[in-house]
N, C-alpha and C positions, 0 to 999 in steps of 0.2 A: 502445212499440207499443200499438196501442188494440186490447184484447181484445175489442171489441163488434165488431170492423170484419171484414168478408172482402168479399173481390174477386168480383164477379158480372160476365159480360158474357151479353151476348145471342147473340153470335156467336162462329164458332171463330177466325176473322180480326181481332175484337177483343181475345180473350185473347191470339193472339200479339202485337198494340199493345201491350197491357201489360207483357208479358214485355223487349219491344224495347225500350218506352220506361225499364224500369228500369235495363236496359243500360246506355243510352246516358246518364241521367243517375248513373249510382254516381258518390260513394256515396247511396244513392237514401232518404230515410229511411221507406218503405214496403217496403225490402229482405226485412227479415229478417218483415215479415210476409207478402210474397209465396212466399218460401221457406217459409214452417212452414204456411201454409192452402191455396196455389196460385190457381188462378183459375176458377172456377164457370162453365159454360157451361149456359144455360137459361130458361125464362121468369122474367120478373121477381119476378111472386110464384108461386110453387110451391103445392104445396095441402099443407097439414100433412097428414102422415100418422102414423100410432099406432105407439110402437113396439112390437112385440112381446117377448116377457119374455126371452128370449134377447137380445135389443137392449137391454134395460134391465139386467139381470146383468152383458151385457158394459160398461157403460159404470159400472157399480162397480167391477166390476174394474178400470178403468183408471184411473177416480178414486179407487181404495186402492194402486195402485201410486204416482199421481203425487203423490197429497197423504197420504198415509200415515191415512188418513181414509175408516171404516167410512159406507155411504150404506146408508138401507134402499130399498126398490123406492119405495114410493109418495111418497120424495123424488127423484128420479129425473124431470127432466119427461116428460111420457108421448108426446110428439108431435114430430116433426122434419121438416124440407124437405129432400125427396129428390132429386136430380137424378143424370144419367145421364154424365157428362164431366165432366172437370176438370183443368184443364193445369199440370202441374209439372213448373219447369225446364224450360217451353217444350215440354214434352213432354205430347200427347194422352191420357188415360187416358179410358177410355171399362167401363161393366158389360159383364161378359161377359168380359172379355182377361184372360189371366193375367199374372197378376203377380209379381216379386220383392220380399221386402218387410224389413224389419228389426221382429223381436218389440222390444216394450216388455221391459224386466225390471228387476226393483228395483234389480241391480249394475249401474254406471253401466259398468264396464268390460268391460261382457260383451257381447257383440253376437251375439243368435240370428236366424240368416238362415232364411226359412222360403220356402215358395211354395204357391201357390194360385190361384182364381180371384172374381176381384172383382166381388162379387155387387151394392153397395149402395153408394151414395155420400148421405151427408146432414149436414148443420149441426143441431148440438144445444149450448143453451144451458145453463147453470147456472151461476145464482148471478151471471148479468150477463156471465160469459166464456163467446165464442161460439167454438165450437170445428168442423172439419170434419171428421167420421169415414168408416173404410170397412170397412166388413163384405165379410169375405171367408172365403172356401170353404177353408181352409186343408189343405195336405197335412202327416199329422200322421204320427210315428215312421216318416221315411222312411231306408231304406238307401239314400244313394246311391252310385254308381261314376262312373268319369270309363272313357267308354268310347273304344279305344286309340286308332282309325282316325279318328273324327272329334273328338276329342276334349270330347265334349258328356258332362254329366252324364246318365246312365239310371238307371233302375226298373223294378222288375218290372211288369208289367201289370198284376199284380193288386192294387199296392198304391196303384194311380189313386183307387179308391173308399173307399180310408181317409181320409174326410176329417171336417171341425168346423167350424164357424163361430165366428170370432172378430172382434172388435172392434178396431181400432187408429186412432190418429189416421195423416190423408190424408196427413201427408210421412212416414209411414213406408215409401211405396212406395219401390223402387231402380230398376226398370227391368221391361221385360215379359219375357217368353218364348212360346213354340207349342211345341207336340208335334207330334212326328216320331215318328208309329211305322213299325214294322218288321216284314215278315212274316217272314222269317230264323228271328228265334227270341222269345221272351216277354220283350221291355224295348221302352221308349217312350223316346226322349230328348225332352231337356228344352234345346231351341234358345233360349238368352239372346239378347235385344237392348239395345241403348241408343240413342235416339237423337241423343247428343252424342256416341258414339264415330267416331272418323277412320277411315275406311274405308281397310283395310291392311291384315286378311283377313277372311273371314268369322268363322272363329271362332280360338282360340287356347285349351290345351288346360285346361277349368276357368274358362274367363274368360266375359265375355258379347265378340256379334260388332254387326255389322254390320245395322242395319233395312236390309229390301227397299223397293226393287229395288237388291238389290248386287253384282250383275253388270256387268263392261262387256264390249265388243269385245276381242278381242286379250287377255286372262285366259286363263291356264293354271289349272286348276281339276282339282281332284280332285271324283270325281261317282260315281255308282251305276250301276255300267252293267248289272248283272244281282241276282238275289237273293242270290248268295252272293258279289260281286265288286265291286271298284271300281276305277277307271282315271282317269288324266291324260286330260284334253280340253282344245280352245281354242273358246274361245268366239266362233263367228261372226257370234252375231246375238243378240240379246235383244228377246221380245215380253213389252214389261211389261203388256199388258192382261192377257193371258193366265198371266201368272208363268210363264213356260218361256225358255229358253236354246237355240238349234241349238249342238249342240257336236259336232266335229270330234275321235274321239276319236285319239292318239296311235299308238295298234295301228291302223293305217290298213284291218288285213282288217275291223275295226267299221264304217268308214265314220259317217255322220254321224246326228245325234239331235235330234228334239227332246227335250229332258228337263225334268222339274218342277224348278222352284227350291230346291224342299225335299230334293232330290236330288242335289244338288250340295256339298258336306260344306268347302272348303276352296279358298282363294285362294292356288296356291301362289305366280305370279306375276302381277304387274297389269300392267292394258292396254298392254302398251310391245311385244307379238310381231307378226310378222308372219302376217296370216293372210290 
């Protein structure tokens, strides 16, 4: 693999040619670099930007974990190209979305899952290996729960603002997530997505679910029908402009709803009812 090389397009309909084309040629001998950089979406030349000393501590640290090898700052190159998107595994990453991610850590057999939100995406060089990193808003000494009814990880509200920025190389992301809060009581859950997962329910309890729009017609759904309640509906209609569902709830004294997609918790049967 050539460490000087990463994938740039101009477009988001060209990263996915890329993505397609390695597909369909595996075994593809640009694979395993497509895998570990992904694919760059943005202008051709970017403008160097400065990193700041946070940006440059973290990229020691990551270069004493990986080469077991002290760097002082002003070895460090002080500049990188920044861009905004970046497609892994076919999958859109974009600043600003949160993210699931896997920490770096010196035991190879240790795997710390963390989450956060992805603040910075850039290409920094050293020593001739070009490498793509991402600086992210990390949520840091979190408790979490697997809350019982929809079975999503939650947190307290107030431990939203615990957060640090840290440094990791770009495939260490896993998948996205949103927050769903709740006015009920003080937790926020933490809605996983994937976009190569087989839609078969929305979520499953502890797992990630289903990217939107994943609703159809004829779905039996578990959903929010009040602040302190939730109930069986069928899904009549789905407006994807809008992310909302008319659902037909079960207790027919409810009658019919539109309701927010983020309010809908659970797939218990798919589209196969009569509605």
């Amino acid at each position: 693999m050539n460490k000087k090389c990463v994938f740039h397009t101009s477009s988001e309909k060209k990263a996915n040619d890329v993505w397609d084309a390695c597909l369909r040629l595996s075994p593809c001998p640009c694979q395993i670099m497509i895998e570990r950089k992904g694919v760059l979406v943005g202008p051709k030349r970017p403008k160097l930007l400065d990193l700041s000393i946070m940006e440059k501590k973290g990229m020691i640290d990551f270069w004493a974990r990986k080469d077991a090898h002290t760097f002082l700052l002003d070895e460090i190159q002080p500049s990188g190209q920044f861009y905004s998107k970046v497609f892994l595994n076919n999958v859109k990453f974009t600043t600003g979305e949160f993210v699931v991610f896997q920490r770096s850590s010196i035991s190879q057999e240790e795997e710390l899952i963390s989450r956060g939100r992805l603040k910075k995406i850039f290409i920094h060089e050293k020593r001739g290996d070009i490498n793509i990193f991402a600086v992210i808003e990390c949520l840091l000494d979190i408790n979490y729960s697997i809350d019982e009814i929809s079975g999503m990880h939650a947190i307290q509200k107030s431990q939203r603002s615990n957060c640090g920025l840290i440094i990791e190389p770009i495939n260490c992301i896993k998948h996205k997530f949103f927050w769903l809060s709740t006015s009920s009581d003080d937790k926020d859950f933490l809605y996983e997505t994937s976009g190569l997962e087989v839609r078969k329910r929305l979520l499953l309890p502890g797992k990630i679910g289903c990217i939107p729009p994943w609703l159809e017609k004829g779905d039996l759904v578990l959903a929010k029908l009040s602040e302190t309640s939730n109930c069986n509906a069928f899904v009549r209609d789905v407006d994807t402009n809008h992310k909302r569902a008319l659902l037909a709830w079960v207790d027919e004294h409810h009658g019919e709803a539109w309701v927010d997609w983020k309010h809908v918790y659970l797939v218990v049967q798919e589209g196969c009812l009569d509605i």
